[in-house]
C-alpha positions as a printed NumPy array, in Angstrom:
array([[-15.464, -27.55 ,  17.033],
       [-14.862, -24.828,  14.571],
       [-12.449, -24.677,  11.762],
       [-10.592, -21.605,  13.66 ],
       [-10.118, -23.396,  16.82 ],
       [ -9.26 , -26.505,  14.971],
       [ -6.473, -24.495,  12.49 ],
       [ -5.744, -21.827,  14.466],
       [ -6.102, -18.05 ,  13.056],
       [ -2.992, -17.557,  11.693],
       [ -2.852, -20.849,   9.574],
       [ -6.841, -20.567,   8.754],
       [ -5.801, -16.879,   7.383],
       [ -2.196, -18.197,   5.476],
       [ -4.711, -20.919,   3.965],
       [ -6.787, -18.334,   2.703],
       [ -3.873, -16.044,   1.081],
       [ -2.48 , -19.295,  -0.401],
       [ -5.603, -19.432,  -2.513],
       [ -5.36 , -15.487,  -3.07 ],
       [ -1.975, -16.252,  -4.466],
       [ -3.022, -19.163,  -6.677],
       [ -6.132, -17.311,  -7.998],
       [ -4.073, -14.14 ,  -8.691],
       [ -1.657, -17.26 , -10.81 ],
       [ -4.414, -18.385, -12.613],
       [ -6.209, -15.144, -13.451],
       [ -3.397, -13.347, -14.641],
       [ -1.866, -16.253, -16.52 ],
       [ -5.373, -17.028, -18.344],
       [ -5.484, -13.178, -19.341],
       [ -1.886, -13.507, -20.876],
       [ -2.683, -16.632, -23.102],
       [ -6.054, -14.832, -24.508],
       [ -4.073, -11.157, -25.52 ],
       [ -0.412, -12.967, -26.89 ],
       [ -2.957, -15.265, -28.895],
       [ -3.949, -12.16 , -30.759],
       [ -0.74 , -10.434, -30.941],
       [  2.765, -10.733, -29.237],
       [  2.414,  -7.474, -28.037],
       [ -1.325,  -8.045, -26.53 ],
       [  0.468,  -9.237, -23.558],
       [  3.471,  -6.808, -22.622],
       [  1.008,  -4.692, -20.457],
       [ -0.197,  -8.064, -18.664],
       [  3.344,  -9.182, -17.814],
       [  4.568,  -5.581, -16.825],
       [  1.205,  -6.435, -13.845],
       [  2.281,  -9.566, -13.467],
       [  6.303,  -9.327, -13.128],
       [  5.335,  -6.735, -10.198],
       [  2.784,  -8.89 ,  -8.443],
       [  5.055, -11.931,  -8.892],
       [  8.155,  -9.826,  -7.582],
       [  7.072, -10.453,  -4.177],
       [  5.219,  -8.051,  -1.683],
       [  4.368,  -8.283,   1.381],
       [  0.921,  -8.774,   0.434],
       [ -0.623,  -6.698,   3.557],
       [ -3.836,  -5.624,   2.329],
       [ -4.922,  -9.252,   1.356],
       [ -4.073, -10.238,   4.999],
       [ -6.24 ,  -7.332,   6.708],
       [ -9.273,  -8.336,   4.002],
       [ -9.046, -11.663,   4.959],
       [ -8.545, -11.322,   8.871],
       [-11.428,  -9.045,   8.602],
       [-13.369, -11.384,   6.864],
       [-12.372, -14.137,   9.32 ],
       [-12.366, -12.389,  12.561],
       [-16.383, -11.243,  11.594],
       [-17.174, -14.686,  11.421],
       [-16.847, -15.582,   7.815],
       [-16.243, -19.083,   6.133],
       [-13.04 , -19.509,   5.041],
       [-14.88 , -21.734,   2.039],
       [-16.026, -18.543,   0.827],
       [-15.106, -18.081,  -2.574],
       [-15.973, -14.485,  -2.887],
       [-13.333, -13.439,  -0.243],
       [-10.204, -14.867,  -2.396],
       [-11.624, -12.887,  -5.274],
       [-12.235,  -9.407,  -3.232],
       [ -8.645, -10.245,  -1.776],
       [ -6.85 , -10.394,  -4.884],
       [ -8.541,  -7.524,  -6.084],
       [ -7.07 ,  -5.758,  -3.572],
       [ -3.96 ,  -6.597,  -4.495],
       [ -4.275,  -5.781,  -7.9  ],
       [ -5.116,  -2.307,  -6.841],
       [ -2.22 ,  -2.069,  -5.142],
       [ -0.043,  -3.139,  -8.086],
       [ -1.876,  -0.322, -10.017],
       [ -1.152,   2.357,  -7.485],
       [  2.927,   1.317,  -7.489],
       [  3.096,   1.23 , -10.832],
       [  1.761,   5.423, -11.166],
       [  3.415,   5.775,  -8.13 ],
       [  6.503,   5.451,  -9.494],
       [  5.881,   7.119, -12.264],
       [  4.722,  10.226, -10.716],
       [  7.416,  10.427,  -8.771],
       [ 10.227,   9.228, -11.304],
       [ 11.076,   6.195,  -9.104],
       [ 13.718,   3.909, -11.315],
       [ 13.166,   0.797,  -8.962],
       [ 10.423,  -1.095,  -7.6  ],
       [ 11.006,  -4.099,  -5.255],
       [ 14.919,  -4.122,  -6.232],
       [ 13.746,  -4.354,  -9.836],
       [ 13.497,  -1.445, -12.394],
       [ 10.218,  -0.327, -12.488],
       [  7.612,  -0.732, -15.111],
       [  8.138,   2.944, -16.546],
       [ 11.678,   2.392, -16.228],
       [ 12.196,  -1.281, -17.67 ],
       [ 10.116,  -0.032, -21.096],
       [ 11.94 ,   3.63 , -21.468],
       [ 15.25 ,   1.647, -21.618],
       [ 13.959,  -0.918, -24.19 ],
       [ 12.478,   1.262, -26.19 ],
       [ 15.966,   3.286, -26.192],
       [ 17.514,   0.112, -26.598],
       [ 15.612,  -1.131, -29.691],
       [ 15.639,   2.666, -31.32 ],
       [ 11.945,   3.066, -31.801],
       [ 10.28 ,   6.184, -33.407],
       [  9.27 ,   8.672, -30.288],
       [ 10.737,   9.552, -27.163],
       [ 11.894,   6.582, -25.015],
       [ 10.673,   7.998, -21.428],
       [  7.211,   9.194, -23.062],
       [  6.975,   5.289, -24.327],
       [  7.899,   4.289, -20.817],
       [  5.381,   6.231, -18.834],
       [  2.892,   5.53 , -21.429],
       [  3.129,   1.874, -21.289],
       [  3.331,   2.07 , -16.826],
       [ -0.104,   4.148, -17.123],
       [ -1.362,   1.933, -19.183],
       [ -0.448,  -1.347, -17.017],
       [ -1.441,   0.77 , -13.813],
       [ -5.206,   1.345, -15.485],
       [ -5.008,  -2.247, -16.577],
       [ -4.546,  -3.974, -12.864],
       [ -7.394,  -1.243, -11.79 ],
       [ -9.86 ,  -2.649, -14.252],
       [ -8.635,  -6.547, -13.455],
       [ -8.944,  -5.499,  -9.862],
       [-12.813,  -4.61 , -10.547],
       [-13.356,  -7.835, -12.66 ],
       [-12.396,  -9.549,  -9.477],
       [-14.744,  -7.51 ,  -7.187],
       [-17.613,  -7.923,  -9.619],
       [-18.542, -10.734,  -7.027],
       [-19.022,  -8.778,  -3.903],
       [-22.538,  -7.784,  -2.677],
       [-23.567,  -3.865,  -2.753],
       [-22.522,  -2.98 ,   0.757],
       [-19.276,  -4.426,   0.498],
       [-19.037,  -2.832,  -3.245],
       [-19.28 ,   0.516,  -1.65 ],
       [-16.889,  -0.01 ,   0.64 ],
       [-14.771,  -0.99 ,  -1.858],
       [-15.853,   1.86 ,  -4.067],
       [-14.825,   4.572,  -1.348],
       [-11.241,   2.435,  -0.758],
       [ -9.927,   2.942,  -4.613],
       [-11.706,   6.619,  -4.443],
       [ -9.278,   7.598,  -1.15 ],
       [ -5.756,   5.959,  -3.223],
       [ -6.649,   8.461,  -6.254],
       [ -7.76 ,  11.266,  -3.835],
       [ -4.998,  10.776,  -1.842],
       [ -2.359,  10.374,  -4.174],
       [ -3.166,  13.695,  -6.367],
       [ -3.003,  15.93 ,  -2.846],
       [  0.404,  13.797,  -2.47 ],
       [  1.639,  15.467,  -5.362],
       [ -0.172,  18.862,  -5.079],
       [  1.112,  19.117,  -1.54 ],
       [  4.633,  18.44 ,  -2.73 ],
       [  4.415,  21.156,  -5.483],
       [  3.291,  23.824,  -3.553],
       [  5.677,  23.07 ,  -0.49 ],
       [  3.035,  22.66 ,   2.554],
       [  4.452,  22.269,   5.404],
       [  1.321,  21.037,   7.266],
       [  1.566,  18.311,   9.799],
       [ -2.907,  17.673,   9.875],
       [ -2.91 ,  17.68 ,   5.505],
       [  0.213,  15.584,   5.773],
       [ -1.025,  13.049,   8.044],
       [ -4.626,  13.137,   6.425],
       [ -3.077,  12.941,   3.035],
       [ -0.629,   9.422,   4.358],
       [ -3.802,   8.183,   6.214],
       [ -5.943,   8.502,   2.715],
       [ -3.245,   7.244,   0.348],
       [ -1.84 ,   4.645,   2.162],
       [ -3.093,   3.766,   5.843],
       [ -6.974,   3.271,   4.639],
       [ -6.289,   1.548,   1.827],
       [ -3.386,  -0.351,   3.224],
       [ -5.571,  -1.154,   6.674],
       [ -8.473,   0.141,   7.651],
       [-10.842,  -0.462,   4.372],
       [ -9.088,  -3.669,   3.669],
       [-10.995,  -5.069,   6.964],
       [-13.92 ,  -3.485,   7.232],
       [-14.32 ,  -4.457,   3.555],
       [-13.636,  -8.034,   4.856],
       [-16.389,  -7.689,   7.671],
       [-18.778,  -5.906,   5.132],
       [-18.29 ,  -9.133,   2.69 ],
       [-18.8  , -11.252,   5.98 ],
       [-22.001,  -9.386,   7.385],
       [-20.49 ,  -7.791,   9.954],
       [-20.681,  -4.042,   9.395],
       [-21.065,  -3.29 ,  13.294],
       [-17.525,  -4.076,  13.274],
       [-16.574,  -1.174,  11.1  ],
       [-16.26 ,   1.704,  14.207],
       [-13.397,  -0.715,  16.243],
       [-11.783,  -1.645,  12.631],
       [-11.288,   2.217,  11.934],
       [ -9.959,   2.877,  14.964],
       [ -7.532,  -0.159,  14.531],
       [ -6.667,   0.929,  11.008],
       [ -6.366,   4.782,  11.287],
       [ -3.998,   4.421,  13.998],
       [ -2.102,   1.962,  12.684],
       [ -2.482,   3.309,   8.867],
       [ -0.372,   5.905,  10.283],
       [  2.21 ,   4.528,  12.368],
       [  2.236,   2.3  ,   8.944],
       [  3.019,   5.566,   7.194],
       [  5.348,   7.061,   9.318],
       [  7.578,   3.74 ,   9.419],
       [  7.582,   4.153,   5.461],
       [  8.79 ,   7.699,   6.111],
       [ 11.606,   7.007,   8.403],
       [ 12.901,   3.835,   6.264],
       [ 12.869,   6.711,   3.479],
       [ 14.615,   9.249,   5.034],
       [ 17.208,   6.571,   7.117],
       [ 16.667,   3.324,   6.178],
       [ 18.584,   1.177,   4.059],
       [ 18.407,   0.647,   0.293],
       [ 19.039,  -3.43 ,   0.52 ],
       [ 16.574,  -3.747,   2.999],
       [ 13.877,  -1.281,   2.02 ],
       [ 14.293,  -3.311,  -2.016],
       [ 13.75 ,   1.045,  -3.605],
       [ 15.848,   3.87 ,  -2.976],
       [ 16.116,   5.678,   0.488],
       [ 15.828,   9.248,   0.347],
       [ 13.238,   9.144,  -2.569],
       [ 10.564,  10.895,  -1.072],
       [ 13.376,  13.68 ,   0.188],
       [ 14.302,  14.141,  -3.806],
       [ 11.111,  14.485,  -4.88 ],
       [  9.878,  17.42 ,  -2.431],
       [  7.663,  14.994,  -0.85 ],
       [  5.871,  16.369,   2.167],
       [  5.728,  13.322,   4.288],
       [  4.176,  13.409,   7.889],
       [  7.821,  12.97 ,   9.34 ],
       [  9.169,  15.841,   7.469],
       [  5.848,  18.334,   7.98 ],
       [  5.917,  17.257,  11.207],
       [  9.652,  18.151,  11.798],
       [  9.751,  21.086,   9.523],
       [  7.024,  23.149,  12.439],
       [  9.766,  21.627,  15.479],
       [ 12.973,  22.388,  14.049],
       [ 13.918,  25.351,  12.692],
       [ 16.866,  24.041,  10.485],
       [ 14.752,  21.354,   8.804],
       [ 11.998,  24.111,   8.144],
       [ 14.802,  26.095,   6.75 ],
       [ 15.834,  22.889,   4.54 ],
       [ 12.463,  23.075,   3.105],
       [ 12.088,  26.109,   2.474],
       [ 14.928,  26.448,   0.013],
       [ 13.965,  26.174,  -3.435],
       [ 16.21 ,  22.83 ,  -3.927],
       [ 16.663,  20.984,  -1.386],
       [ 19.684,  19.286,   0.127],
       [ 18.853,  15.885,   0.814],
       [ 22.23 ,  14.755,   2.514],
       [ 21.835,  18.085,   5.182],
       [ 17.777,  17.185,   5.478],
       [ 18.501,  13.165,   6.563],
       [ 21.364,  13.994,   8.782],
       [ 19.152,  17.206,  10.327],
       [ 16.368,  14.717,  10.986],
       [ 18.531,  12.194,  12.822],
       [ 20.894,  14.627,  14.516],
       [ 17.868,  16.805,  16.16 ],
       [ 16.626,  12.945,  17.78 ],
       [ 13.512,  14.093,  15.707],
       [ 13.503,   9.763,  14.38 ],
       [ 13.6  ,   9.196,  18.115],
       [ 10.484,  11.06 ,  18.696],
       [  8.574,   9.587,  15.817],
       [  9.719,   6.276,  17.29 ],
       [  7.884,   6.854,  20.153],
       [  4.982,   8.474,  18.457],
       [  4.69 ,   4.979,  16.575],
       [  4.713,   3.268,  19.655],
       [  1.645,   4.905,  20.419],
       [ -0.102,   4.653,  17.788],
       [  0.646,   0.718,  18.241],
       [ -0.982,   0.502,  21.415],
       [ -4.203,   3.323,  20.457],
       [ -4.499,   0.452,  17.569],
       [ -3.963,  -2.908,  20.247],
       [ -6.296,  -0.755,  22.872],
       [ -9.258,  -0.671,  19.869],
       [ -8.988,  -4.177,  19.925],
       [-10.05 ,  -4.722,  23.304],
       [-13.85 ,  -4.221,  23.786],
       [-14.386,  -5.425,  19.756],
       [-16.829,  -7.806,  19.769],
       [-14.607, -10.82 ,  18.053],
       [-13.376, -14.092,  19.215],
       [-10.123, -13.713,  21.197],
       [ -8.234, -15.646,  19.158],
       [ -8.899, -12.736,  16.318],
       [ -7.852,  -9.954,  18.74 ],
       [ -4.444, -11.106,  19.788],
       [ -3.667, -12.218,  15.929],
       [ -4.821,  -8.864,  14.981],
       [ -2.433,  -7.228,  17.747],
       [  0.853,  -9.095,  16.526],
       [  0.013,  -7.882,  12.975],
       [  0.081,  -4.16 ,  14.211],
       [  3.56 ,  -5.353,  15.496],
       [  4.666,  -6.704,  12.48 ],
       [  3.214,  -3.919,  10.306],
       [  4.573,  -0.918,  12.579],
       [  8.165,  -2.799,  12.993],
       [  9.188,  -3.636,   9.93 ],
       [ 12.532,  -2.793,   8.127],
       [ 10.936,  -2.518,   4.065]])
Protein backbone atom coordinates (compact mmCIF):
# COMPACT_ATOMS: atom_id res chain seq x y z
CA UNK A 1 0.00 0.00 0.00
CA UNK A 2 1.32 3.41 -0.69
CA UNK A 3 1.98 6.20 1.65
CA UNK A 4 -0.90 8.34 -0.24
CA UNK A 5 -3.51 5.79 0.12
CA UNK A 6 -2.35 5.05 3.58
CA UNK A 7 -2.32 9.15 4.66
CA UNK A 8 -4.53 10.37 2.39
CA UNK A 9 -3.52 13.46 -0.02
CA UNK A 10 -4.44 16.14 1.92
CA UNK A 11 -2.61 15.02 5.20
CA UNK A 12 0.49 13.50 3.03
CA UNK A 13 0.60 17.26 1.47
CA UNK A 14 -0.05 19.23 5.22
CA UNK A 15 2.91 16.79 6.33
CA UNK A 16 4.98 18.08 3.75
CA UNK A 17 4.23 22.00 4.38
CA UNK A 18 4.78 21.26 8.10
CA UNK A 19 8.38 20.56 7.22
CA UNK A 20 8.34 23.66 4.71
CA UNK A 21 7.38 25.64 7.73
CA UNK A 22 9.99 24.20 10.09
CA UNK A 23 12.80 24.47 7.47
CA UNK A 24 11.80 28.08 6.61
CA UNK A 25 12.20 28.29 11.07
CA UNK A 26 15.41 26.95 11.00
CA UNK A 27 16.91 28.63 7.94
CA UNK A 28 15.94 31.95 8.70
CA UNK A 29 16.68 31.72 12.40
CA UNK A 30 20.35 30.23 11.66
CA UNK A 31 20.88 33.30 9.18
CA UNK A 32 19.86 35.76 12.06
CA UNK A 33 22.34 34.31 14.73
CA UNK A 34 25.39 34.45 12.03
CA UNK A 35 24.64 38.52 10.88
CA UNK A 36 23.57 39.92 14.81
CA UNK A 37 26.90 37.99 15.79
CA UNK A 38 28.72 40.52 13.68
CA UNK A 39 26.72 43.50 14.33
CA UNK A 40 23.23 44.31 15.91
CA UNK A 41 22.25 45.75 12.88
CA UNK A 42 23.45 42.61 10.58
CA UNK A 43 20.12 41.27 11.34
CA UNK A 44 17.32 44.06 10.93
CA UNK A 45 17.00 43.12 7.16
CA UNK A 46 16.64 39.27 8.23
CA UNK A 47 13.86 39.97 10.75
CA UNK A 48 12.03 42.59 8.45
CA UNK A 49 11.88 38.73 6.01
CA UNK A 50 11.18 36.97 8.76
CA UNK A 51 8.38 39.11 10.75
CA UNK A 52 6.50 38.90 7.20
CA UNK A 53 6.90 35.19 6.63
CA UNK A 54 6.08 34.55 10.31
CA UNK A 55 2.96 36.99 10.05
CA UNK A 56 1.04 34.28 8.59
CA UNK A 57 0.06 33.69 4.83
CA UNK A 58 -1.78 31.55 3.34
CA UNK A 59 1.15 29.85 2.09
CA UNK A 60 -0.49 28.88 -1.49
CA UNK A 61 2.38 28.52 -3.64
CA UNK A 62 4.11 25.95 -1.26
CA UNK A 63 0.83 23.91 -1.45
CA UNK A 64 0.62 23.88 -5.45
CA UNK A 65 4.70 22.93 -5.42
CA UNK A 66 4.08 20.30 -3.24
CA UNK A 67 0.70 18.85 -4.70
CA UNK A 68 2.52 19.00 -7.90
CA UNK A 69 5.27 17.24 -6.65
CA UNK A 70 2.97 14.66 -5.02
CA UNK A 71 0.30 14.24 -7.52
CA UNK A 72 3.46 13.37 -10.28
CA UNK A 73 4.37 10.68 -8.17
CA UNK A 74 7.05 12.04 -5.95
CA UNK A 75 8.27 10.81 -2.42
CA UNK A 76 7.15 12.77 0.13
CA UNK A 77 10.82 11.77 1.84
CA UNK A 78 12.21 13.95 -0.67
CA UNK A 79 14.25 16.45 0.83
CA UNK A 80 14.73 18.60 -2.16
CA UNK A 81 10.95 19.40 -2.42
CA UNK A 82 10.79 21.17 1.23
CA UNK A 83 13.75 23.20 0.08
CA UNK A 84 12.25 24.23 -3.58
CA UNK A 85 8.95 24.85 -1.47
CA UNK A 86 10.26 27.26 0.85
CA UNK A 87 12.01 28.91 -1.74
CA UNK A 88 9.00 29.65 -3.14
CA UNK A 89 7.85 31.19 -0.40
CA UNK A 90 10.62 33.28 0.13
CA UNK A 91 10.04 34.68 -3.28
CA UNK A 92 6.89 35.54 -2.44
CA UNK A 93 7.91 37.44 0.70
CA UNK A 94 10.33 39.35 -1.65
CA UNK A 95 7.69 40.30 -4.15
CA UNK A 96 5.23 41.77 -1.06
CA UNK A 97 7.73 43.47 0.38
CA UNK A 98 8.48 45.79 -3.30
CA UNK A 99 5.06 45.39 -3.77
CA UNK A 100 4.22 47.50 -1.25
CA UNK A 101 6.63 49.69 -1.75
CA UNK A 102 5.89 50.42 -5.26
CA UNK A 103 2.68 51.02 -4.61
CA UNK A 104 3.00 52.96 -1.17
CA UNK A 105 1.01 50.25 0.68
CA UNK A 106 1.27 51.20 4.70
CA UNK A 107 0.04 47.60 5.74
CA UNK A 108 0.84 44.17 5.02
CA UNK A 109 -1.10 41.26 6.64
CA UNK A 110 -2.78 43.81 9.27
CA UNK A 111 0.78 44.83 10.14
CA UNK A 112 2.68 47.96 8.87
CA UNK A 113 4.71 47.02 6.22
CA UNK A 114 8.40 46.67 6.02
CA UNK A 115 8.89 50.18 4.20
CA UNK A 116 6.48 51.53 6.51
CA UNK A 117 7.58 50.02 10.02
CA UNK A 118 11.44 51.47 9.23
CA UNK A 119 10.29 55.13 7.76
CA UNK A 120 8.51 55.61 11.15
CA UNK A 121 11.52 54.46 13.26
CA UNK A 122 13.82 56.16 11.59
CA UNK A 123 11.48 59.40 12.12
CA UNK A 124 11.09 58.26 15.46
CA UNK A 125 14.79 57.94 16.46
CA UNK A 126 15.72 61.36 14.34
CA UNK A 127 18.37 59.91 12.12
CA UNK A 128 20.40 61.95 9.52
CA UNK A 129 18.40 61.56 5.95
CA UNK A 130 14.98 61.38 4.95
CA UNK A 131 12.84 58.89 6.95
CA UNK A 132 10.69 57.42 3.85
CA UNK A 133 14.02 57.21 1.63
CA UNK A 134 15.47 55.05 4.81
CA UNK A 135 12.25 53.10 4.72
CA UNK A 136 12.12 52.10 1.11
CA UNK A 137 15.75 51.59 1.19
CA UNK A 138 15.79 49.15 3.93
CA UNK A 139 12.18 47.16 2.19
CA UNK A 140 14.38 46.89 -1.16
CA UNK A 141 16.95 45.74 0.51
CA UNK A 142 14.96 42.91 2.59
CA UNK A 143 12.92 42.22 -0.74
CA UNK A 144 16.52 41.44 -2.68
CA UNK A 145 17.54 39.64 0.46
CA UNK A 146 14.50 36.85 0.56
CA UNK A 147 15.22 36.66 -3.46
CA UNK A 148 18.79 35.62 -2.91
CA UNK A 149 17.72 33.21 0.32
CA UNK A 150 15.04 31.97 -2.00
CA UNK A 151 17.91 30.86 -4.59
CA UNK A 152 20.16 29.42 -1.75
CA UNK A 153 17.22 27.17 -1.18
CA UNK A 154 16.74 26.17 -4.88
CA UNK A 155 20.45 25.57 -5.29
CA UNK A 156 19.25 21.86 -4.77
CA UNK A 157 16.96 21.38 -7.66
CA UNK A 158 18.11 19.57 -10.86
CA UNK A 159 18.49 21.74 -14.26
CA UNK A 160 15.04 21.15 -15.65
CA UNK A 161 13.34 22.02 -12.64
CA UNK A 162 15.97 25.11 -12.23
CA UNK A 163 14.60 26.47 -15.41
CA UNK A 164 11.38 26.24 -14.54
CA UNK A 165 12.08 27.95 -11.66
CA UNK A 166 14.24 30.42 -13.50
CA UNK A 167 11.26 31.46 -15.92
CA UNK A 168 8.74 31.62 -12.55
CA UNK A 169 10.88 34.59 -10.69
CA UNK A 170 11.55 36.07 -14.44
CA UNK A 171 7.40 36.39 -15.02
CA UNK A 172 6.95 38.18 -11.02
CA UNK A 173 9.66 40.93 -12.19
CA UNK A 174 8.24 41.04 -15.79
CA UNK A 175 5.01 41.18 -14.62
CA UNK A 176 5.21 43.48 -11.92
CA UNK A 177 7.14 46.41 -13.96
CA UNK A 178 4.12 46.27 -16.83
CA UNK A 179 1.88 46.44 -13.48
CA UNK A 180 3.22 49.68 -12.88
CA UNK A 181 3.85 50.89 -16.49
CA UNK A 182 0.28 49.99 -17.29
CA UNK A 183 -0.94 51.99 -14.33
CA UNK A 184 1.12 55.11 -15.37
CA UNK A 185 0.10 55.37 -18.69
CA UNK A 186 -3.71 54.59 -17.95
CA UNK A 187 -4.40 51.39 -20.32
CA UNK A 188 -7.46 50.45 -20.32
CA UNK A 189 -6.86 47.01 -21.93
CA UNK A 190 -8.76 44.01 -20.78
CA UNK A 191 -5.97 41.16 -22.90
CA UNK A 192 -2.57 43.34 -21.24
CA UNK A 193 -4.56 43.44 -18.03
CA UNK A 194 -5.34 39.92 -17.77
CA UNK A 195 -1.85 38.87 -19.28
CA UNK A 196 -0.16 41.25 -16.95
CA UNK A 197 -2.43 39.49 -13.50
CA UNK A 198 -1.79 36.03 -15.13
CA UNK A 199 2.24 36.85 -15.25
CA UNK A 200 2.50 38.61 -11.89
CA UNK A 201 0.43 36.68 -9.89
CA UNK A 202 -1.58 33.57 -11.37
CA UNK A 203 1.81 31.77 -12.78
CA UNK A 204 3.72 32.36 -10.06
CA UNK A 205 0.97 31.91 -7.55
CA UNK A 206 -0.28 28.47 -9.54
CA UNK A 207 0.66 27.33 -12.51
CA UNK A 208 4.74 27.29 -12.18
CA UNK A 209 4.46 26.38 -8.58
CA UNK A 210 3.20 22.77 -9.91
CA UNK A 211 4.68 22.15 -12.84
CA UNK A 212 7.87 23.11 -10.95
CA UNK A 213 6.73 20.39 -8.46
CA UNK A 214 6.23 17.75 -11.37
CA UNK A 215 9.54 18.96 -13.06
CA UNK A 216 11.40 18.24 -9.50
CA UNK A 217 9.34 14.87 -9.51
CA UNK A 218 10.09 13.74 -13.23
CA UNK A 219 7.02 14.35 -14.51
CA UNK A 220 7.26 17.09 -17.13
CA UNK A 221 4.41 15.45 -19.38
CA UNK A 222 2.28 16.81 -16.78
CA UNK A 223 3.14 20.39 -17.51
CA UNK A 224 0.29 20.97 -20.61
CA UNK A 225 -2.88 19.83 -17.99
CA UNK A 226 -1.00 21.85 -15.01
CA UNK A 227 -1.08 25.10 -17.27
CA UNK A 228 -4.32 24.75 -18.14
CA UNK A 229 -5.25 24.19 -14.39
CA UNK A 230 -3.14 27.15 -13.33
CA UNK A 231 -3.86 29.80 -16.06
CA UNK A 232 -7.41 29.46 -15.48
CA UNK A 233 -7.37 29.45 -12.11
CA UNK A 234 -4.28 32.07 -11.85
CA UNK A 235 -6.91 34.27 -13.07
CA UNK A 236 -10.02 33.66 -11.39
CA UNK A 237 -7.20 33.86 -8.45
CA UNK A 238 -6.59 37.38 -9.70
CA UNK A 239 -9.82 38.58 -10.27
CA UNK A 240 -11.01 37.46 -6.62
CA UNK A 241 -7.97 39.72 -5.40
CA UNK A 242 -9.52 42.46 -7.53
CA UNK A 243 -13.00 42.34 -6.30
CA UNK A 244 -11.89 41.93 -2.44
CA UNK A 245 -9.94 45.27 -3.48
CA UNK A 246 -12.44 47.16 -4.91
CA UNK A 247 -15.46 45.67 -2.28
CA UNK A 248 -14.13 43.63 0.12
CA UNK A 249 -13.50 44.25 3.59
CA UNK A 250 -10.42 45.67 5.31
CA UNK A 251 -10.65 43.11 8.54
CA UNK A 252 -11.02 40.34 6.42
CA UNK A 253 -8.78 41.08 3.46
CA UNK A 254 -5.73 41.93 6.71
CA UNK A 255 -4.51 45.41 3.85
CA UNK A 256 -6.54 48.14 2.76
CA UNK A 257 -9.55 47.79 0.27
CA UNK A 258 -9.56 50.14 -2.43
CA UNK A 259 -5.66 50.15 -2.72
CA UNK A 260 -5.30 49.17 -6.09
CA UNK A 261 -8.27 51.94 -6.99
CA UNK A 262 -5.78 54.75 -5.27
CA UNK A 263 -2.98 53.82 -6.93
CA UNK A 264 -4.36 53.94 -10.70
CA UNK A 265 -4.01 50.32 -10.81
CA UNK A 266 -5.35 48.79 -13.99
CA UNK A 267 -6.66 45.58 -12.67
CA UNK A 268 -8.50 43.01 -15.00
CA UNK A 269 -11.86 43.93 -13.15
CA UNK A 270 -11.48 47.54 -13.74
CA UNK A 271 -10.01 47.22 -17.65
CA UNK A 272 -12.48 44.91 -18.06
CA UNK A 273 -15.34 47.22 -16.80
CA UNK A 274 -13.87 50.41 -18.00
CA UNK A 275 -14.61 48.91 -22.17
CA UNK A 276 -18.56 47.81 -20.66
CA UNK A 277 -19.51 50.76 -18.83
CA UNK A 278 -19.28 53.96 -19.93
CA UNK A 279 -19.30 55.74 -16.45
CA UNK A 280 -16.45 53.62 -15.06
CA UNK A 281 -14.45 54.36 -18.39
CA UNK A 282 -15.28 57.91 -17.69
CA UNK A 283 -13.94 57.37 -13.93
CA UNK A 284 -10.74 56.42 -15.44
CA UNK A 285 -10.26 58.61 -17.62
CA UNK A 286 -10.15 61.58 -15.30
CA UNK A 287 -6.84 62.60 -14.33
CA UNK A 288 -7.58 61.76 -10.43
CA UNK A 289 -9.69 59.47 -9.81
CA UNK A 290 -12.61 59.17 -7.42
CA UNK A 291 -12.35 56.06 -5.69
CA UNK A 292 -15.68 56.24 -3.59
CA UNK A 293 -17.78 56.97 -7.25
CA UNK A 294 -15.41 54.04 -9.03
CA UNK A 295 -16.38 51.14 -6.12
CA UNK A 296 -19.95 52.12 -5.93
CA UNK A 297 -20.04 52.37 -10.12
CA UNK A 298 -18.61 48.85 -10.15
CA UNK A 299 -21.18 47.37 -7.79
CA UNK A 300 -24.17 49.44 -8.85
CA UNK A 301 -23.74 48.50 -12.79
CA UNK A 302 -23.91 44.39 -11.32
CA UNK A 303 -20.45 44.55 -13.14
CA UNK A 304 -19.06 42.25 -9.50
CA UNK A 305 -21.98 40.05 -10.46
CA UNK A 306 -20.64 39.37 -13.81
CA UNK A 307 -17.09 38.78 -12.74
CA UNK A 308 -18.68 36.40 -10.24
CA UNK A 309 -19.81 34.38 -12.81
CA UNK A 310 -16.81 34.79 -14.99
CA UNK A 311 -14.88 33.19 -11.90
CA UNK A 312 -17.15 30.49 -11.83
CA UNK A 313 -15.96 29.59 -15.06
CA UNK A 314 -12.81 29.81 -14.87
CA UNK A 315 -13.30 27.29 -11.76
CA UNK A 316 -14.74 24.69 -13.75
CA UNK A 317 -12.22 25.38 -17.27
CA UNK A 318 -9.55 24.70 -14.26
CA UNK A 319 -11.69 21.36 -12.53
CA UNK A 320 -12.45 20.27 -16.43
CA UNK A 321 -8.28 20.25 -17.04
CA UNK A 322 -8.20 17.97 -14.36
CA UNK A 323 -10.12 15.35 -15.87
CA UNK A 324 -8.17 13.42 -18.59
CA UNK A 325 -4.60 14.33 -16.48
CA UNK A 326 -2.90 11.39 -16.16
CA UNK A 327 -2.70 11.37 -12.04
CA UNK A 328 -4.10 9.22 -9.41
CA UNK A 329 -7.70 10.22 -8.58
CA UNK A 330 -7.14 10.92 -5.31
CA UNK A 331 -4.75 13.97 -6.72
CA UNK A 332 -7.52 15.22 -9.07
CA UNK A 333 -10.36 15.73 -6.68
CA UNK A 334 -7.75 17.31 -3.96
CA UNK A 335 -6.57 19.46 -6.69
CA UNK A 336 -10.35 20.47 -7.57
CA UNK A 337 -11.29 21.55 -3.87
CA UNK A 338 -8.11 23.71 -3.87
CA UNK A 339 -9.42 25.67 -7.00
CA UNK A 340 -12.49 26.07 -4.64
CA UNK A 341 -10.72 27.24 -1.87
CA UNK A 342 -8.35 29.45 -3.89
CA UNK A 343 -11.21 31.09 -6.16
CA UNK A 344 -13.62 31.52 -2.90
CA UNK A 345 -11.81 33.02 -0.54
CA UNK A 346 -12.56 36.28 1.45
CA UNK A 347 -8.43 37.64 1.89
Amino acid sequence: MTETTTLGVRPLRLDVIERVERRLTAFLDAERERWAAVDGRGAVLVDAVTDLVRAGGKRLRPAFCVSGFLAAGGDPADERIVDCAAGLELVHASALIHDDVLDDAELRRGKPAVHTRHTAEHAARGWHGESRRYGEGVAILAGDLATMYADRLAACLPPAARQVWGVLTTEVVIGQYLDVAVAAEGVADPELSRWVAVCKSGRYSIHRPLELGATLAGRPDLAGAFAEYGEALGEAFQLRDDLIDACGDQAAAGKPVGHDLAQHKMTLLLALAARRDEEVRALVEAPRWDVDALRERLVASGFTAEIERRIDALVDRARGALEAAPIDGAWRRELADMALEVAYRDR
